[in-house]
C-alpha positions in Angstrom: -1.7 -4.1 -15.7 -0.4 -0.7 -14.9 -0.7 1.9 -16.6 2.4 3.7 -18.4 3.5 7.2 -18.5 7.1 9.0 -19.8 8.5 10.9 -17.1 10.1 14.4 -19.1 11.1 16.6 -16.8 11.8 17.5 -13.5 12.0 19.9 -10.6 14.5 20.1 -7.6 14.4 21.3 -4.3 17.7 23.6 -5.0 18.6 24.3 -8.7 21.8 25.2 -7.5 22.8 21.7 -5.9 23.0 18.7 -8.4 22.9 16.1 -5.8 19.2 18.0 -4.0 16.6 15.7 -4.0 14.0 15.6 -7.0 10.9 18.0 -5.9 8.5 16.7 -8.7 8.1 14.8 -11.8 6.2 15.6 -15.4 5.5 14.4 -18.8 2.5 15.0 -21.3 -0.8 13.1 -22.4 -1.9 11.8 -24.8 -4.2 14.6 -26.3 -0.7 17.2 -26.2 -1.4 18.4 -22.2 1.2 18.5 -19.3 0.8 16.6 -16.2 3.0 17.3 -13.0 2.7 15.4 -9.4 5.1 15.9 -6.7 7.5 12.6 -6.2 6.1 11.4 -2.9 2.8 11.0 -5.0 5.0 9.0 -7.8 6.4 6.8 -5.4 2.8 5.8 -3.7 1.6 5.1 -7.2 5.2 3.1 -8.2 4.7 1.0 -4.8 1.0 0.7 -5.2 1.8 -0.8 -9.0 -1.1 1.5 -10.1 1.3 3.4 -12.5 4.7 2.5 -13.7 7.4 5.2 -15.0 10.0 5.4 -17.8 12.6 7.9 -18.9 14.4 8.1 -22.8 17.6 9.8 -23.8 19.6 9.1 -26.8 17.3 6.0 -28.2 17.6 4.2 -24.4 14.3 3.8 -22.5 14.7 3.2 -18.2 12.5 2.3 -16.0 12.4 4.2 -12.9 11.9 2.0 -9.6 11.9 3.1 -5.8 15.5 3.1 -4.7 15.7 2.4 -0.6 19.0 3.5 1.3 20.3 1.0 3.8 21.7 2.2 6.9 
């Protein structure tokens, strides 16, 4: 089983552009301490099913997968 972990904020490549690629992910432990990894790294571990990844607003939780772009 994978482990679980809140994704609660992120960072973009250009603050300035909404539709920039996200730069990397966070959240906090357990014990109250922050983690950050970049999104390549989130992917890898998505893909790898070592770690799975949610988000909550407003009461909802998500599930964030690995979105491919057809060409």
């Amino acid at each position: 089983m994978a482990n679980r972990a809140r994704i609660r904020c992120i960072n973009k490549t250009d603050r300035m552009n909404p539709h920039e690629r996200i730069k990397n992910v966070g959240g906090q432990n357990a014990d109250g301490s922050r983690w950050k990894q970049s999104v390549d790294q989130t992917i890898r571990e998505i893909e790898s099913r070592e770690w799975e990844f949610f988000v909550t607003e407003g009461g909802l939780t998500v599930d964030v997968i690995v979105a491919t772009q057809r060409e």
